[in-house]
C-alpha positions in Angstrom: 3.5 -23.3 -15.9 2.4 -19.9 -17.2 4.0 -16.8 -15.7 3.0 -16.8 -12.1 2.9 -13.7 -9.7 4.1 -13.5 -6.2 1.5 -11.8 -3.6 2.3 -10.9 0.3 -0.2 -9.5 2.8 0.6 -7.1 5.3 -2.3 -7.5 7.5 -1.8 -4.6 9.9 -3.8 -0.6 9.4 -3.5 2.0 12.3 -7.5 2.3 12.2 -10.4 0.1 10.5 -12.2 1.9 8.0 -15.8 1.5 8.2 -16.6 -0.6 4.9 -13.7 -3.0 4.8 -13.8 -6.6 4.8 -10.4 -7.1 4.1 -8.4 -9.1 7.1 -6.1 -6.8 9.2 -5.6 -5.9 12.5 -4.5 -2.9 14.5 -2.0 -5.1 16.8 1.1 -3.4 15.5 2.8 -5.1 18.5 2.8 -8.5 16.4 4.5 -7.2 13.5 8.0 -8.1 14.3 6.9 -11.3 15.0 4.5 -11.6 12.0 8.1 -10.4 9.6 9.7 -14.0 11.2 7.2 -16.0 10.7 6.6 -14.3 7.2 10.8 -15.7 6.6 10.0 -18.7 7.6 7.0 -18.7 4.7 8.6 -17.6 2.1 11.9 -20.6 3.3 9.0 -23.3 2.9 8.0 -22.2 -0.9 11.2 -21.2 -1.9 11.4 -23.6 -4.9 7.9 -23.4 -5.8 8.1 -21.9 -9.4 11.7 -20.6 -10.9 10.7 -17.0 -11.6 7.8 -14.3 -10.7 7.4 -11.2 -12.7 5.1 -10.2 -10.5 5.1 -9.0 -6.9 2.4 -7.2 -5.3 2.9 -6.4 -1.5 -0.8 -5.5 -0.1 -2.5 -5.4 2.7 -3.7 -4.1 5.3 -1.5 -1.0 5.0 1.8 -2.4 4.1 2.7 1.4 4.8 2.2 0.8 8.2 5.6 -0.8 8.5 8.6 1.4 8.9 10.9 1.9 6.0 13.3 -0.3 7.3 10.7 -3.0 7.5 9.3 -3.0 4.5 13.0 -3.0 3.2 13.5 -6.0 4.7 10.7 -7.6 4.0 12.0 -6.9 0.1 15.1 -7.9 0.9 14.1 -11.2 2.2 11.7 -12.1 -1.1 14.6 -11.4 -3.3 16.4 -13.8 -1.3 14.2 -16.2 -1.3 12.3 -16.2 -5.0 13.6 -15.3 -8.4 12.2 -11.9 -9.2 13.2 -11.7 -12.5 14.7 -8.7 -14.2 12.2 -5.7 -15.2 9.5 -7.8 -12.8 6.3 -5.4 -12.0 7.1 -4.7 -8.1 4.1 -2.9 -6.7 3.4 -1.6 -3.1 0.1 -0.6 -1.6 -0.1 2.6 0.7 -1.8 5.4 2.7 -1.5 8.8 1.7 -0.8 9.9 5.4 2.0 7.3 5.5 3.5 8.4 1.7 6.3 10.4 3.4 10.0 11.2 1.4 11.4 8.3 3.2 9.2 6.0 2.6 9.6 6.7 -1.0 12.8 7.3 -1.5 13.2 3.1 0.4 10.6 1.8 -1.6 12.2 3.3 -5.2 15.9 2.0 -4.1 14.5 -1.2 -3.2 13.5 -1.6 -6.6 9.3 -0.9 -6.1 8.2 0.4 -9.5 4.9 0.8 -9.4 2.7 2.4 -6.4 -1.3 2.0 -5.6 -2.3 4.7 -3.3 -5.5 3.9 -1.3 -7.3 7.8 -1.7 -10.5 6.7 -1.8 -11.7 10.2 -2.6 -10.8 13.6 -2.3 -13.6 14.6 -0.1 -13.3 15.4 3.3 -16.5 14.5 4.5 -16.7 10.9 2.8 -13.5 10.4 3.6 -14.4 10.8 7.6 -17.4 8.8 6.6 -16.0 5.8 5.4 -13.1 5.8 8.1 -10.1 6.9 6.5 -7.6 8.4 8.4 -5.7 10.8 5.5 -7.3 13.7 4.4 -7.8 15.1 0.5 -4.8 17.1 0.9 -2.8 14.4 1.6 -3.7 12.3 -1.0 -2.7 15.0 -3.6 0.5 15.5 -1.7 0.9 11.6 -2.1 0.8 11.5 -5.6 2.8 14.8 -6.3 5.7 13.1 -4.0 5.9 9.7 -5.7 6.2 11.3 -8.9 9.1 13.8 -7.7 10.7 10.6 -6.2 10.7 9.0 -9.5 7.9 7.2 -9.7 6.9 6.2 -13.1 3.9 4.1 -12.4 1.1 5.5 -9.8 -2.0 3.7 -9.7 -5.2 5.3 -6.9 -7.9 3.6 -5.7 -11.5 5.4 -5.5 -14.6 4.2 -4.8 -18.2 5.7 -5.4 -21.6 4.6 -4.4 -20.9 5.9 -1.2 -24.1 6.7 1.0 -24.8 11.1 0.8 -22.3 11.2 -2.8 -24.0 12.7 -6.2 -22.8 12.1 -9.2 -21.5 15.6 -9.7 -19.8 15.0 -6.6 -18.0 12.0 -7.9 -16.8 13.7 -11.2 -15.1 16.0 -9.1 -12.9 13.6 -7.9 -12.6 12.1 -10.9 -11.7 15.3 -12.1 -9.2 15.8 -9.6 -7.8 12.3 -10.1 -7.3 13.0 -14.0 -5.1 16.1 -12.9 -2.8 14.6 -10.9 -2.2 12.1 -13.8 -1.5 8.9 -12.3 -0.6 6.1 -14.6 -3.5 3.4 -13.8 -7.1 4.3 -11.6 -9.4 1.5 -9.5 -12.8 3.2 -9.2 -14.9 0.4 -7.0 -18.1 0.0 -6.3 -19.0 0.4 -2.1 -20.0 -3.2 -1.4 -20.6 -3.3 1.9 -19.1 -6.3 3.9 -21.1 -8.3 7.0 -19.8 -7.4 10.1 -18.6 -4.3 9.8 -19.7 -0.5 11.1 -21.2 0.7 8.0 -23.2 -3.2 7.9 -24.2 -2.4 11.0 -25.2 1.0 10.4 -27.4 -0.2 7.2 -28.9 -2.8 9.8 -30.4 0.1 11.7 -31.6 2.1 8.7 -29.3 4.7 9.9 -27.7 4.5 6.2 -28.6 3.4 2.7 -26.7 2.9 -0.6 -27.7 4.0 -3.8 -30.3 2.6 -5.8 -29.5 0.6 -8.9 -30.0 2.8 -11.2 -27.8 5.3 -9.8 -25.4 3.3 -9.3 -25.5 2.5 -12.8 -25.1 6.1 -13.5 -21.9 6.1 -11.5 -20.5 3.2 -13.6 -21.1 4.9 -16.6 -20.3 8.3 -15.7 -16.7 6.8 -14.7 -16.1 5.2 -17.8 -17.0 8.0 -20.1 -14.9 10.4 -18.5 -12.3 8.6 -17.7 -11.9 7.2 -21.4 -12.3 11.3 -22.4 -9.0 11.2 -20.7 -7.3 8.5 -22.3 -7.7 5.9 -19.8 -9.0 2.3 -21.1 -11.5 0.9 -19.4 -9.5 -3.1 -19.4 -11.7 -4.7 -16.4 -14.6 -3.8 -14.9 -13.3 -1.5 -12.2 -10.0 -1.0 -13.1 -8.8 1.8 -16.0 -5.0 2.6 -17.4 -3.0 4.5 -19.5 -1.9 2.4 -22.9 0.5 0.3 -21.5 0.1 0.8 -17.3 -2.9 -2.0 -17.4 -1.8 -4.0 -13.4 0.5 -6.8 -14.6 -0.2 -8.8 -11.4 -3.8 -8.5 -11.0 -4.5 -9.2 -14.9 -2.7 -12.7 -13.6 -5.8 -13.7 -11.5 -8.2 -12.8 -14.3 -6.1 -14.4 -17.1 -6.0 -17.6 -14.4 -2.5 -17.7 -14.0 -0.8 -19.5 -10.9 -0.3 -16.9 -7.5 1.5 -17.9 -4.3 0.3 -15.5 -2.0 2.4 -14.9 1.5 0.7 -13.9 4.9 -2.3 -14.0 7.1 -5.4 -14.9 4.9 -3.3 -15.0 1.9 -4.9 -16.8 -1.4 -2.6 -19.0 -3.7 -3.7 -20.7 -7.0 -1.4 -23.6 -8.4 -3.5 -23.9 -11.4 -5.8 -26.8 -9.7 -5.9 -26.1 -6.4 -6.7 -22.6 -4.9 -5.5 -22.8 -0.7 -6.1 -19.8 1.4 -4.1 -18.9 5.0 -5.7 -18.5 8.2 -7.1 -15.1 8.6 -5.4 -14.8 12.6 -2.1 -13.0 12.7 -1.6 -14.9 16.0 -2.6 -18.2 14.4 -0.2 -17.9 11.3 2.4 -16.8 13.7 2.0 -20.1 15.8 2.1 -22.2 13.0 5.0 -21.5 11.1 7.2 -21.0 14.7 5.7 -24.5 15.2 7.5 -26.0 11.7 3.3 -26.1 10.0 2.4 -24.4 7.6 -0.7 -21.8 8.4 -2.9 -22.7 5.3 -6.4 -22.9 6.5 -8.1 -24.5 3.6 -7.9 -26.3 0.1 -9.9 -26.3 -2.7 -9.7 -28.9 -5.6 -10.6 -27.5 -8.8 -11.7 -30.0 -11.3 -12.3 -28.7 -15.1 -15.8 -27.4 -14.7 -15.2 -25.0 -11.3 -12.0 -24.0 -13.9 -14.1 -23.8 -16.8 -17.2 -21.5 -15.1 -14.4 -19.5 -13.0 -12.5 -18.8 -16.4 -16.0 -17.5 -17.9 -16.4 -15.5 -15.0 -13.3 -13.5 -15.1 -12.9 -12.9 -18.8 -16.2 -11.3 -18.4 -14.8 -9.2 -16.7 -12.2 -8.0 -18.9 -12.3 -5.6 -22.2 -10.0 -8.3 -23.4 -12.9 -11.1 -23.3 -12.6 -14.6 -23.8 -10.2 -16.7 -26.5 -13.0 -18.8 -28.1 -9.5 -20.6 -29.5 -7.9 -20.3 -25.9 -11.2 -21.3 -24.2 -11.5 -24.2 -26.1 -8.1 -25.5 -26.4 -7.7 -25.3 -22.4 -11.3 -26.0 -20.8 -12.4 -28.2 -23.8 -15.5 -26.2 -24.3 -16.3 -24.6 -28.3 -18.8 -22.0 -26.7 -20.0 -20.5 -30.0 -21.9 -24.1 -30.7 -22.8 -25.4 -27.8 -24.1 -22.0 -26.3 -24.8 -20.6 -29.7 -28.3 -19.2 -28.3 -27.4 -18.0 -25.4 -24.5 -16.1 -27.0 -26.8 -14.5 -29.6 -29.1 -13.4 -27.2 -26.4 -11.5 -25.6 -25.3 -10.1 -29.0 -28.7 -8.9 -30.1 -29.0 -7.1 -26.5 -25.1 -5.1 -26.9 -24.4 -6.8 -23.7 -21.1 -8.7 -25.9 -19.7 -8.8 -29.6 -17.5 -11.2 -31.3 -14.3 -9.8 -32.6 -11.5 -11.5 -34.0 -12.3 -14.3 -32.1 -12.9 -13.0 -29.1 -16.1 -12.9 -27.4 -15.9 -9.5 -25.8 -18.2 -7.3 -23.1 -19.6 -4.1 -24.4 -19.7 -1.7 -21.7 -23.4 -2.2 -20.9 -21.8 -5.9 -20.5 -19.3 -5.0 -18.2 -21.8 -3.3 -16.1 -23.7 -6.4 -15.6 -20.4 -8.4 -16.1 -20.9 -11.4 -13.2 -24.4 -12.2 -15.3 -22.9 -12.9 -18.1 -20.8 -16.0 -16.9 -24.7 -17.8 -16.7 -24.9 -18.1 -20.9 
């Protein structure tokens, strides 16, 4: 089995933002009672693979527990997995919740690497998409973690917001670059059904950009961003040499993930299961001896094949032609030989040591390309 990552969802924020689809809830109450029932998880899949060099604890606001908690909740992984030595231990939070405490828990539980969910450093979109932290607190985040010893800092941005300009957006990119974190997500607003900014789009009380500007903000945040010294290794996601996410590159390399927690995605390689998206429900399962997984999904080499196409894509790295072949039984440069030279002759993707690689216009249009 190739190196696998370990992945638990805290599925609990203070206040929904206005744009997410991610599952949480604001019933802090059931925390203590999700924390046993999270135990009694990790007991069941306790032998599942020998080792993880991975673990990512997201959410949710993971920073919504208290210290102690989220101690625990380490303490209680490492009890019951092999996290091997120099693993990549990351922890997702929100700058109102980044106190000293917090940090200086989180560095002498071993955490080595922190995604801060800024968003932007404006205060107007940041009361506009529903964030509760303010600009100043996201640069007081950053400052922090590094004074606690924090080595690895990763933020999370997004643009295409309804009312931002492009100059607007370099600003925070700007002011991103000169806090000098390790590793930056810049996403695209997608916004998800049932939520208040879906709703507000329903009514016409909102739009997003057009397609063409949101091309401009793609390539705006590549170009500066790469003035900076930041590669651009996935579509959204840029680093310093060396600070590319270990744990995420898992799920576009296709490596197994166990993932813990309400709504929780796993991937054993053939099979992808997902957990009920119900803190209640997960609760009720596991204090009832079942497991709380929701659904299965049997993968058979084709769904592997076109998901493997889809998320090298997606990546500077590309696709193994070698690799691709060897594991999904596919030589792409003959039998899609057309289809591959079309997308040559366009700069959409260039072949490189054998590598089939996206060009930046191909990474702007990246999902596409998995159709050749």
């Amino acid at each position: 089995m190739r190196s696998p990552g370990l992945y638990i969802h805290v599925p609990f924020c203070l206040s929904k933002c206005h744009y997410c689809g991610f599952y949480s809830t604001t019933q802090t109450s059931l925390i203590e009672g999700y924390l046993a029932a999270l135990c009694r998880e990790m007991d069941h899949y306790k032998n599942w693979v020998a080792t993880f060099d991975t673990f990512y604890i997201g959410g949710g606001t993971p920073s919504v527990l208290s210290p102690r908690q989220i101690a625990s909740l380490i303490r209680d992984a490492r009890k019951n997995f092999s996290i091997s030595e120099g693993a990549e231990i990351t922890v997702e939070t929100n700058p109102a919740d980044t106190t000293d405490d917090l940090l200086q828990v989180l560095y002498e539980s071993g955490v080595n690497r922190l995604s801060i969910g800024v968003q932007s450093f404006n205060d107007d979109l940041l009361a506009f998409l529903g964030r509760r932290h303010r600009a100043g607190q996201a640069k007081t985040a950053v400052k922090s973690a590094k004074e606690a010893g924090f080595e690895n800092v990763s933020l999370d941005l997004i643009y295409g917001i309804p009312g931002q300009d492009i100059r607007g957006w370099e600003k925070t990119l700007q002011q991103a670059v000169w806090l000098h974190p390790e590793h930056l997500s810049c996403y695209q607003l997608t916004v998800e059904e049932g939520t208040p900014m879906a709703c507000a789009m329903a009514k016409g009380e909102i739009t997003l950009p057009d397609e063409q500007l949101q091309a401009e903000f793609f390539f705006c945040t590549a170009e500066l961003l790469e003035k900076a010294g930041y590669l651009q290794y996935e579509v959204s996601n840029f680093a310093l040499p060396g600070r590319e996410s270990r744990h995420n590159q898992k799920y576009w390399n296709h490596n197994p993930s166990l993932g813990l927690g309400p709504s929780a995605h796993s991937f054993s390689g053939t099979e992808r299961y997902w957990n009920h998206a119900a803190v209640r429900t997960y609760i009720e399962e596991l204090t009832a001896g079942r497991l709380p997984v929701a659904q299965r999904e049997a993968l058979d080499p084709e769904k592997l094949r076109l998901e493997a196409l889809f998320l090298g894509f997606r990546t500077r790295r590309g696709i193994c032609l070698e690799e691709f072949c060897v594991r999904y039984g596919q030589d792409l440069l003959k039998e899609k030989k057309t289809a591959i030279d079309q997308l040559i002759a366009g700069g959409f993707v260039k072949l490189s040591r054998g590598f089939l690689k996206p060009t930046r216009q191909g990474l702007a249009v990246a999902d596409s390309l998995a159709l050749i």
